[in-house]
Gaussian input, Z-matrix of N, CA and C with variables (Angstrom, degrees):
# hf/3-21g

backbone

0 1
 N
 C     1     B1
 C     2     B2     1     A1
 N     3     B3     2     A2     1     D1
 C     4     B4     3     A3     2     D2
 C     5     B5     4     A4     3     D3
 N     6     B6     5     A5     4     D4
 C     7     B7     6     A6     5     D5
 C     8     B8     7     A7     6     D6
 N     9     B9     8     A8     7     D7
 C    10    B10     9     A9     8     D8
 C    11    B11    10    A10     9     D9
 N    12    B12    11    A11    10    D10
 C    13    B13    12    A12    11    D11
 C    14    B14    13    A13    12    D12
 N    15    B15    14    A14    13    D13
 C    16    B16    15    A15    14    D14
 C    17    B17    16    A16    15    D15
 N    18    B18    17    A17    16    D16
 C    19    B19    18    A18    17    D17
 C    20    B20    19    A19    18    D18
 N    21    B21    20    A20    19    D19
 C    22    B22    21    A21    20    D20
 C    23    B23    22    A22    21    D21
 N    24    B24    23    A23    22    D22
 C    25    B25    24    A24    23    D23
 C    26    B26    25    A25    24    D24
 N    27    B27    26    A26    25    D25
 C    28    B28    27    A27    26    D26
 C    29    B29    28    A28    27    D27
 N    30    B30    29    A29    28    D28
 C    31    B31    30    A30    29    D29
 C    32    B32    31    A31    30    D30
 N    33    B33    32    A32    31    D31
 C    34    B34    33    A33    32    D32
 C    35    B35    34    A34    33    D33
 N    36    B36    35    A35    34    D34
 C    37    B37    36    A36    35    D35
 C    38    B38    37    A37    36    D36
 N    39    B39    38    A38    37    D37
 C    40    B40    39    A39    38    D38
 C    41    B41    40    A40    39    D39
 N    42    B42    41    A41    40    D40
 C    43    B43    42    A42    41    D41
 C    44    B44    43    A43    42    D42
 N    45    B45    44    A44    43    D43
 C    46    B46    45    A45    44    D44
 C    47    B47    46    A46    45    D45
 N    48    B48    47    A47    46    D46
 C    49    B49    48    A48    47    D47
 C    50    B50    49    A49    48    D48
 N    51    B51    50    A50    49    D49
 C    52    B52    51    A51    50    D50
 C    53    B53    52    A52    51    D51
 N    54    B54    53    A53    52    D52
 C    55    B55    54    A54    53    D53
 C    56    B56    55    A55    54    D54
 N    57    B57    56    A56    55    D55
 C    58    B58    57    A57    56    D56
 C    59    B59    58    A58    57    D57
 N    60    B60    59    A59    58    D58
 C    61    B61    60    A60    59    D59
 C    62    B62    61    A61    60    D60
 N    63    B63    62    A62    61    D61
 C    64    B64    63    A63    62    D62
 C    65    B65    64    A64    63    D63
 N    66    B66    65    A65    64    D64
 C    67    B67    66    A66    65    D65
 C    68    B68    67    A67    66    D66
 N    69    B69    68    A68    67    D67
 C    70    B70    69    A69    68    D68
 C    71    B71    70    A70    69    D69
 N    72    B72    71    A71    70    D70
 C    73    B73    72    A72    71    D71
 C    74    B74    73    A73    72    D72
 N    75    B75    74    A74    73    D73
 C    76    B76    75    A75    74    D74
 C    77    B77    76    A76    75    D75
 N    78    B78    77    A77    76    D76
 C    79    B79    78    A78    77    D77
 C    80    B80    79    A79    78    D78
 N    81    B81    80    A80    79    D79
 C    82    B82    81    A81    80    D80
 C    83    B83    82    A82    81    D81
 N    84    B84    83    A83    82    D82
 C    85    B85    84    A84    83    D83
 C    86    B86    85    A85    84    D84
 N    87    B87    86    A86    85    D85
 C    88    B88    87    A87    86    D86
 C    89    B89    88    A88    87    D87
 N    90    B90    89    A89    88    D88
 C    91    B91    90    A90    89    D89
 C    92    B92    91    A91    90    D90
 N    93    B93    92    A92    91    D91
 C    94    B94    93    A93    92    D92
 C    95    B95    94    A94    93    D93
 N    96    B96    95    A95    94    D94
 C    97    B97    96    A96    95    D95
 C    98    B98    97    A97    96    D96
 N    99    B99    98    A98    97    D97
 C   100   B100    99    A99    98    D98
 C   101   B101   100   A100    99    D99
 N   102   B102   101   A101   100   D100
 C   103   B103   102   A102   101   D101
 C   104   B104   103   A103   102   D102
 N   105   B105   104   A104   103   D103
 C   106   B106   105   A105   104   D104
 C   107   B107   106   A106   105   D105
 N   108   B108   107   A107   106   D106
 C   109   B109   108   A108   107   D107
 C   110   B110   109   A109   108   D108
 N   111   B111   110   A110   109   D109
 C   112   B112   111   A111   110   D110
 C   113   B113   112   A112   111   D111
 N   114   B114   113   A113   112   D112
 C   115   B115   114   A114   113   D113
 C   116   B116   115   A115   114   D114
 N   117   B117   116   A116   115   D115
 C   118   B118   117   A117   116   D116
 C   119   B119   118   A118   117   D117
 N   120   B120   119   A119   118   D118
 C   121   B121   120   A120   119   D119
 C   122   B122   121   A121   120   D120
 N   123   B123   122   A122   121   D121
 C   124   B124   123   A123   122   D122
 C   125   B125   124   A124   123   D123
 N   126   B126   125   A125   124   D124
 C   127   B127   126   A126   125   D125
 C   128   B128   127   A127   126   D126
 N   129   B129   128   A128   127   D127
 C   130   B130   129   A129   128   D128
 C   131   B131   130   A130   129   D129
 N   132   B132   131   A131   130   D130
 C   133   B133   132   A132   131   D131
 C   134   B134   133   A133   132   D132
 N   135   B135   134   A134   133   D133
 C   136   B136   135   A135   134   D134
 C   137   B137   136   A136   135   D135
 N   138   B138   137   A137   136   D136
 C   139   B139   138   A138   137   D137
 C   140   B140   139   A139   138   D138
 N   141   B141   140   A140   139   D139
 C   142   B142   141   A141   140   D140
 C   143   B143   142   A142   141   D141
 N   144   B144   143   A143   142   D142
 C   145   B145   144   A144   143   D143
 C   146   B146   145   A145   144   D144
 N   147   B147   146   A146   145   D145
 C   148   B148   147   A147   146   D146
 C   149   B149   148   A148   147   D147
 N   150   B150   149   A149   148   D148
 C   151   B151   150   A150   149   D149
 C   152   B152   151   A151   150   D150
 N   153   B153   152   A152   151   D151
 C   154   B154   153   A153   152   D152
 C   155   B155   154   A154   153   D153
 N   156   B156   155   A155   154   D154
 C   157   B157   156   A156   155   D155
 C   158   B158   157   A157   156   D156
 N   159   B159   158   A158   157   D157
 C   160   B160   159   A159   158   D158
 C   161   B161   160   A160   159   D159
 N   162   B162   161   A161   160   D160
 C   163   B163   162   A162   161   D161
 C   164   B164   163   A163   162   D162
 N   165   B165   164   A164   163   D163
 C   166   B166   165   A165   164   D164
 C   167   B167   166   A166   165   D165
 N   168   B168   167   A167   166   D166
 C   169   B169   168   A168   167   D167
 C   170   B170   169   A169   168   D168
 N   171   B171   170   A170   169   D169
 C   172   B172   171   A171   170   D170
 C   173   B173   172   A172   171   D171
 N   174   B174   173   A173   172   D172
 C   175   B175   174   A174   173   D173
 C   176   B176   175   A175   174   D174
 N   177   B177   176   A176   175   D175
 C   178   B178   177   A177   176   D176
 C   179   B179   178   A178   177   D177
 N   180   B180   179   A179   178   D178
 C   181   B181   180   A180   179   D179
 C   182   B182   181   A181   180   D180
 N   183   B183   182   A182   181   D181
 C   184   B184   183   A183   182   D182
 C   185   B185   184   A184   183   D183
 N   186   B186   185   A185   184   D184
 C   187   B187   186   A186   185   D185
 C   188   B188   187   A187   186   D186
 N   189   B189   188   A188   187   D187
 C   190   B190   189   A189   188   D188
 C   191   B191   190   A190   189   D189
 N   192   B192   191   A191   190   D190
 C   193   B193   192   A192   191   D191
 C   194   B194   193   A193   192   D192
 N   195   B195   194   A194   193   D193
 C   196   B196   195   A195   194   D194
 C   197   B197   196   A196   195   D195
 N   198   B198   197   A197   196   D196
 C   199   B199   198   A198   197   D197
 C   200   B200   199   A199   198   D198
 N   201   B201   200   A200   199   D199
 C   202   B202   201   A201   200   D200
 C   203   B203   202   A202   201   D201
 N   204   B204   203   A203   202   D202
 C   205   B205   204   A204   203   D203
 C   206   B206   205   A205   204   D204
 N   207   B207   206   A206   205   D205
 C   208   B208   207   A207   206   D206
 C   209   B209   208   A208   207   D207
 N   210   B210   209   A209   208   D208
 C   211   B211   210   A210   209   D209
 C   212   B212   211   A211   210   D210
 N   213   B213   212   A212   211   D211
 C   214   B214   213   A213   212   D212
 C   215   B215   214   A214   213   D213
 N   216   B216   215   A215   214   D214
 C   217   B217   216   A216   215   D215
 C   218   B218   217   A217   216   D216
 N   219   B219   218   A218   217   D217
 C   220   B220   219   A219   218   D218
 C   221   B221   220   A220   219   D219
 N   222   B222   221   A221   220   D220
 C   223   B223   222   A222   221   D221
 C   224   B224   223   A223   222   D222
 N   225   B225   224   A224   223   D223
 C   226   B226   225   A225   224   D224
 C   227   B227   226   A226   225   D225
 N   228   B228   227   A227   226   D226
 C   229   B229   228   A228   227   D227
 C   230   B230   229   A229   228   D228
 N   231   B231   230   A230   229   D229
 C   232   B232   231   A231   230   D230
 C   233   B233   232   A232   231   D231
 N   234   B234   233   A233   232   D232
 C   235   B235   234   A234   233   D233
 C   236   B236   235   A235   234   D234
 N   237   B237   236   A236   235   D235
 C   238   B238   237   A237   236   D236
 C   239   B239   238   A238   237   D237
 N   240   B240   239   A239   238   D238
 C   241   B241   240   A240   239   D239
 C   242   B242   241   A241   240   D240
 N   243   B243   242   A242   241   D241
 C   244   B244   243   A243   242   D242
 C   245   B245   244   A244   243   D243
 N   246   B246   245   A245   244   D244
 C   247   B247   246   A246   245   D245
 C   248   B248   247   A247   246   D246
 N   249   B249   248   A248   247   D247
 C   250   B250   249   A249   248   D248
 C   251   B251   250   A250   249   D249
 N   252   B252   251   A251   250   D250
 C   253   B253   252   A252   251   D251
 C   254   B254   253   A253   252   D252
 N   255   B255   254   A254   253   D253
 C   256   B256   255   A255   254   D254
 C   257   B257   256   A256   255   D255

   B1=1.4465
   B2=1.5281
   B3=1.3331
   B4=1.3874
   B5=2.0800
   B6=1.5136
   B7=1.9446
   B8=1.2851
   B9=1.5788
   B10=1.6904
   B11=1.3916
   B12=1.8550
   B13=1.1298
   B14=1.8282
   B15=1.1626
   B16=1.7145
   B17=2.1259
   B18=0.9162
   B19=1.4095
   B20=2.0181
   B21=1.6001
   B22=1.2787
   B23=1.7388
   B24=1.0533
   B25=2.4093
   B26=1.4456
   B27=0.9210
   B28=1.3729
   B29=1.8576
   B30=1.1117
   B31=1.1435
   B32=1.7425
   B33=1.6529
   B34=1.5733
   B35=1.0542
   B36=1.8045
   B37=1.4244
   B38=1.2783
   B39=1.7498
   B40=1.4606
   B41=1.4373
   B42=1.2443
   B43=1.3335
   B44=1.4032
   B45=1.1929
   B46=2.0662
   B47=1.7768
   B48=1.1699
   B49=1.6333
   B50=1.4555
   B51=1.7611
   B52=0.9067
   B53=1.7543
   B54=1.3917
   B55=1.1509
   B56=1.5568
   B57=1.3056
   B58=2.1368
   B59=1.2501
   B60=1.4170
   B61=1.4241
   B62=1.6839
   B63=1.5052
   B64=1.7485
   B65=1.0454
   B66=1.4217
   B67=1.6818
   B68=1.4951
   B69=1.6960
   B70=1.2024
   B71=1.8363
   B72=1.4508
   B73=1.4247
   B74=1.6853
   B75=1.2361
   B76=1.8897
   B77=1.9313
   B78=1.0459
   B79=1.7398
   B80=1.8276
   B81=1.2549
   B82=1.6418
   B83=1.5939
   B84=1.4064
   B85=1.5447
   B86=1.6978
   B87=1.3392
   B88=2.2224
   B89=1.6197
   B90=1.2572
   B91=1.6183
   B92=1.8099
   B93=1.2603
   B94=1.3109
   B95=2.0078
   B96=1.7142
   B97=1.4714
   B98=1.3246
   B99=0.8537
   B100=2.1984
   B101=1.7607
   B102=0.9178
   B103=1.8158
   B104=1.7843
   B105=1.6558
   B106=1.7119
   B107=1.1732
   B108=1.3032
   B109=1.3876
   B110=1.6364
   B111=1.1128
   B112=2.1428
   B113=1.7199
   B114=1.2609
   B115=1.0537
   B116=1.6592
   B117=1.3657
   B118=1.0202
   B119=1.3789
   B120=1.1875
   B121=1.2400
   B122=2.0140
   B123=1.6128
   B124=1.7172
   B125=1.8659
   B126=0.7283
   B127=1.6732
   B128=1.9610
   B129=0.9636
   B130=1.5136
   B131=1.7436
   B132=1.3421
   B133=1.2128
   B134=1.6113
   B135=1.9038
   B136=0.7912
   B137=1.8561
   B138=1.3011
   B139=1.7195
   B140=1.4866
   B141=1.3253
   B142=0.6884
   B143=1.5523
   B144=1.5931
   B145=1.7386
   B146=1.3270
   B147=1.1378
   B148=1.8074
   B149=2.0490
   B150=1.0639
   B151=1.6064
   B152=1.0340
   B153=1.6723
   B154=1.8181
   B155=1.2582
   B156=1.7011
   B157=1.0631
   B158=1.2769
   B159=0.8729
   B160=1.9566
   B161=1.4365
   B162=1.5446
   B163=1.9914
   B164=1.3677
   B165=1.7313
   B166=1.2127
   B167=1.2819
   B168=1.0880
   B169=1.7695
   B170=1.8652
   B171=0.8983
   B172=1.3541
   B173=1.5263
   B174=2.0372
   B175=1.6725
   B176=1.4312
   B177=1.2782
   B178=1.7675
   B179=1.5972
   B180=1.3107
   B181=1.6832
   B182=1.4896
   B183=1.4827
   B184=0.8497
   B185=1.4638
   B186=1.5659
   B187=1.5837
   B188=1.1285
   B189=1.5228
   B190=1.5957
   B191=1.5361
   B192=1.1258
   B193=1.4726
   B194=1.4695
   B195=1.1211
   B196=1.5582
   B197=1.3216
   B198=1.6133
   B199=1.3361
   B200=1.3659
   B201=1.2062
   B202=1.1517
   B203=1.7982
   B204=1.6130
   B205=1.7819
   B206=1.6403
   B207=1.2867
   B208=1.4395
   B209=1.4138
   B210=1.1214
   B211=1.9587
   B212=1.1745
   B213=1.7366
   B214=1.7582
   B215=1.3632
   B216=0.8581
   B217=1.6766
   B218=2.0767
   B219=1.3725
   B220=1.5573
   B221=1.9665
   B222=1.3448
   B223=1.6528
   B224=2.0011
   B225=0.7986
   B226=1.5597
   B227=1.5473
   B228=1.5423
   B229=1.1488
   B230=1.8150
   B231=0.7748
   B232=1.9697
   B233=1.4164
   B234=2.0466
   B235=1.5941
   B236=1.7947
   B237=1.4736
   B238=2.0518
   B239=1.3324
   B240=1.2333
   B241=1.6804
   B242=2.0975
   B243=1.4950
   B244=1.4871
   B245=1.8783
   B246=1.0448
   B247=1.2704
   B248=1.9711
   B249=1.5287
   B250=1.9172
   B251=1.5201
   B252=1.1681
   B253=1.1030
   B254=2.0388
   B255=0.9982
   B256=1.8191
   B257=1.6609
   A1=111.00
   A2=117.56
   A3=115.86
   A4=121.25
   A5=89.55
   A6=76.94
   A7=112.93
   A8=107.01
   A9=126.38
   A10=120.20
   A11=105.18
   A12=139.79
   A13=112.66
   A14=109.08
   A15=109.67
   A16=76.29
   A17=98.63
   A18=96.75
   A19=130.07
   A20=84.41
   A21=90.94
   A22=135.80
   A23=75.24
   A24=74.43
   A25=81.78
   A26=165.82
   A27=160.27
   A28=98.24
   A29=123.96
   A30=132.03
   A31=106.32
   A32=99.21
   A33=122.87
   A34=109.59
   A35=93.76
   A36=123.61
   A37=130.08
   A38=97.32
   A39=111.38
   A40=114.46
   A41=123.20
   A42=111.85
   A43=127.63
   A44=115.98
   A45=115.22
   A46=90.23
   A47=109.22
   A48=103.33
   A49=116.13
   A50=108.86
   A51=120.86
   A52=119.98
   A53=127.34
   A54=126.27
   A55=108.53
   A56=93.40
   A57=96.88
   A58=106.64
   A59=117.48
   A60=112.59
   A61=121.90
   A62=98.54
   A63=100.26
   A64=108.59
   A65=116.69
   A66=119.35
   A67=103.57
   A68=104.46
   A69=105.80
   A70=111.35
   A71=120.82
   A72=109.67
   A73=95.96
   A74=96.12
   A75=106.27
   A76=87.85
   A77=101.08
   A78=136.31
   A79=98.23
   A80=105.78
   A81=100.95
   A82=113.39
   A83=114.73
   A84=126.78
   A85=124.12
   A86=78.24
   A87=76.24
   A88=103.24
   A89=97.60
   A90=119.68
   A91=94.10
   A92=92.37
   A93=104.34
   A94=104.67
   A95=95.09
   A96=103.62
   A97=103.71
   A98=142.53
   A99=147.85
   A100=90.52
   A101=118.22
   A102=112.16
   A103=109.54
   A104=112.00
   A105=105.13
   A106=85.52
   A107=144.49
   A108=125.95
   A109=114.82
   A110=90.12
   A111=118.08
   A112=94.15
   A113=144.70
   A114=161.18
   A115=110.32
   A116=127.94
   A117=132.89
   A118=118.96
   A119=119.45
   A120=141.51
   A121=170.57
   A122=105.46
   A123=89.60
   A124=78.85
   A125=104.50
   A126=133.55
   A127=102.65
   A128=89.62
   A129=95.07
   A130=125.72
   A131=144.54
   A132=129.30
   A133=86.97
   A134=92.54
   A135=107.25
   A136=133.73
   A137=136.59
   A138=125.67
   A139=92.02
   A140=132.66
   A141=142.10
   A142=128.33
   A143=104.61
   A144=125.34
   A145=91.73
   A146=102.67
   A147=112.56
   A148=92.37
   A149=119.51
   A150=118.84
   A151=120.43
   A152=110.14
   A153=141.49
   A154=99.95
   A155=117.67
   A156=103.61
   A157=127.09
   A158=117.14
   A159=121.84
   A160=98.38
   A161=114.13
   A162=113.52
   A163=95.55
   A164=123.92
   A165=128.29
   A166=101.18
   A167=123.11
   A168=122.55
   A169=105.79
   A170=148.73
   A171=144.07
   A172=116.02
   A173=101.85
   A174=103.64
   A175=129.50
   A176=104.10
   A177=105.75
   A178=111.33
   A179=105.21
   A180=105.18
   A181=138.38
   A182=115.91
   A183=133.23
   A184=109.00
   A185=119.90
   A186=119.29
   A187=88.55
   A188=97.05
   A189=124.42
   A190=136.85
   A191=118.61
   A192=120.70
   A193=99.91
   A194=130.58
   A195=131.31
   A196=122.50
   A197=113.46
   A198=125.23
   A199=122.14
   A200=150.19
   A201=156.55
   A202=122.51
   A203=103.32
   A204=102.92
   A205=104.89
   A206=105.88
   A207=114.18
   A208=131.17
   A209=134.30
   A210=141.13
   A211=99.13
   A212=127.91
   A213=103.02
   A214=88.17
   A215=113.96
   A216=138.44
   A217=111.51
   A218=99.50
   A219=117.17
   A220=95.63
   A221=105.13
   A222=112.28
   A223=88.55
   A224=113.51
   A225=130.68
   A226=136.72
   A227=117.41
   A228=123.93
   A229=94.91
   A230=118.05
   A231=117.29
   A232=81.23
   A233=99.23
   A234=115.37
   A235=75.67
   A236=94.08
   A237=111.35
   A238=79.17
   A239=147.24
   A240=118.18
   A241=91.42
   A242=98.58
   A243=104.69
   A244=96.50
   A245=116.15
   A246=100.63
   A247=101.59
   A248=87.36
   A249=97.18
   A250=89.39
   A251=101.63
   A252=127.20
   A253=95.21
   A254=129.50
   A255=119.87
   A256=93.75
   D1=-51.08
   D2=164.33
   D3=-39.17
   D4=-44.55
   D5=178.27
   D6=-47.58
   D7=-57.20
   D8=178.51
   D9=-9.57
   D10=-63.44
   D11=175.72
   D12=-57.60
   D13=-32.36
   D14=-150.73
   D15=-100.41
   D16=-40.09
   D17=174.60
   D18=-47.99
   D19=-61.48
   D20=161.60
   D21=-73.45
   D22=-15.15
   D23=173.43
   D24=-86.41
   D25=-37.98
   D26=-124.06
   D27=-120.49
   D28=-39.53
   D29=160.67
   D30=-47.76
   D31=-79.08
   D32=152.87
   D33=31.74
   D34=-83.21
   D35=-159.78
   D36=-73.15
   D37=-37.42
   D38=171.83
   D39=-64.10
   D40=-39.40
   D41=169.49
   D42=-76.69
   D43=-15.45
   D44=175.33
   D45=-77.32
   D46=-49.89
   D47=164.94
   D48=-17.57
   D49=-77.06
   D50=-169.15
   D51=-75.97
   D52=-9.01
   D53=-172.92
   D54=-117.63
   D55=-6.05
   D56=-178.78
   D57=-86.58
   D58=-167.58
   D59=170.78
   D60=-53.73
   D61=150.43
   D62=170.59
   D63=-155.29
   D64=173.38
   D65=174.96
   D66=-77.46
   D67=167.39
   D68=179.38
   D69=-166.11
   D70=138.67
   D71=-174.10
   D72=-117.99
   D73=162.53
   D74=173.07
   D75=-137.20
   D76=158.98
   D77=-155.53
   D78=10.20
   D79=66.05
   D80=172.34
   D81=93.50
   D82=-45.25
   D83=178.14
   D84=-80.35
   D85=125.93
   D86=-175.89
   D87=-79.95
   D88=146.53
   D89=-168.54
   D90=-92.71
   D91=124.82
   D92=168.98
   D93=-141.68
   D94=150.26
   D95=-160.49
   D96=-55.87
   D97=151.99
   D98=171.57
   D99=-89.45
   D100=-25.13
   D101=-176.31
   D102=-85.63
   D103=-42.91
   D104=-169.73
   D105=-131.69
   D106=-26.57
   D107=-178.22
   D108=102.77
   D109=4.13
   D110=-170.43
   D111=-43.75
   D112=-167.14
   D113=142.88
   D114=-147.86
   D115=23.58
   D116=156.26
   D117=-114.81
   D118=107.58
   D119=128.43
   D120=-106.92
   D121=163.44
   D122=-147.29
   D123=-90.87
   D124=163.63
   D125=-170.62
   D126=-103.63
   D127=146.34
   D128=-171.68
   D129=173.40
   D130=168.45
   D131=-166.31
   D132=-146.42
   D133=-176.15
   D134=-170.71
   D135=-169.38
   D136=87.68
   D137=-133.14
   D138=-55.57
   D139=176.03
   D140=134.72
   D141=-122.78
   D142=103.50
   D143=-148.53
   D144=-76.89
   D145=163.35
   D146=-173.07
   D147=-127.65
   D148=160.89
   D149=166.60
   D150=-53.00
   D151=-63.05
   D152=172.17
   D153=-27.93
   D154=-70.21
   D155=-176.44
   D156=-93.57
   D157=11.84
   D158=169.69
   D159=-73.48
   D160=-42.36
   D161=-169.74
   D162=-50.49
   D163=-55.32
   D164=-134.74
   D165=-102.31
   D166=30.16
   D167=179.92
   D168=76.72
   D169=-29.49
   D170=-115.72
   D171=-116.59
   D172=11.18
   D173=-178.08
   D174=-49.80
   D175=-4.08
   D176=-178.54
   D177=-99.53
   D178=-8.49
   D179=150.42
   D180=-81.34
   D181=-0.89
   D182=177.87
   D183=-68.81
   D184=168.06
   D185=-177.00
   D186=-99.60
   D187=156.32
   D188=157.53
   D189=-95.22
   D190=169.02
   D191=-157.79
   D192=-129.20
   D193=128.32
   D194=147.06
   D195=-75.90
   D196=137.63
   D197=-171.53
   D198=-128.36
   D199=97.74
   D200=129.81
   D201=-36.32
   D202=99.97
   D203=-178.88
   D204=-113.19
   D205=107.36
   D206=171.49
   D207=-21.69
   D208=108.97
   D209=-172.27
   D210=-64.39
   D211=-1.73
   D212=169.01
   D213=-115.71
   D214=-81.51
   D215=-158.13
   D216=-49.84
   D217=-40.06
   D218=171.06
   D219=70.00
   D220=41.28
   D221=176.70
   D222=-95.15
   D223=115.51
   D224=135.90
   D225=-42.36
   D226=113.44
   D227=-156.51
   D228=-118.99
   D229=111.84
   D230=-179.72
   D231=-89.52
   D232=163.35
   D233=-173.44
   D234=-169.34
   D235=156.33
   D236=174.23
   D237=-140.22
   D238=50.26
   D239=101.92
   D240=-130.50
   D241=-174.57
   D242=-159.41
   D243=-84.46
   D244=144.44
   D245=175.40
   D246=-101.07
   D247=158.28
   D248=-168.11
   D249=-82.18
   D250=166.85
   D251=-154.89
   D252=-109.60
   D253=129.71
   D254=179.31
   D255=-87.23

């Protein structure tokens, strides 16, 4: 029962690993904050609603935005394609 256990925090981990902050580059270049210089960041999106279609019911046709918010500073970086993940 103990492996079970030593298994799963270890599982755990690999995934807060994988779902917490991380580095990340868009067209070849690693993104680092312009405010602290951080290279950690949380990943995240965002619609970007138009009027037109807010009148007409239709905000979920709108495009989206990728967002990168800095793990010190919490400055926000927008991107229109996804940036990879290192």
């Amino acid at each position: 029962m103990a492996d079970f256990f030593d298994r799963l925090k270890a599982g755990l981990a690999g995934a807060a690993e994988a779902f917490g902050p991380g580095r990340y580059q868009v067209e070849g270049r690693r993104v680092t904050c312009p405010h602290c210089g951080s290279e950690e960041f949380a990943e995240g999106s965002a619609q970007l609603n138009t009027a037109g279609m807010t009148f007409i019911g239709l905000d979920w046709a709108n495009r989206s935005a990728y967002t990168l918010m800095c793990a010190r500073c919490s400055r926000i970086e927008w991107f229109g394609q996804a940036p990879d993940r290192l």
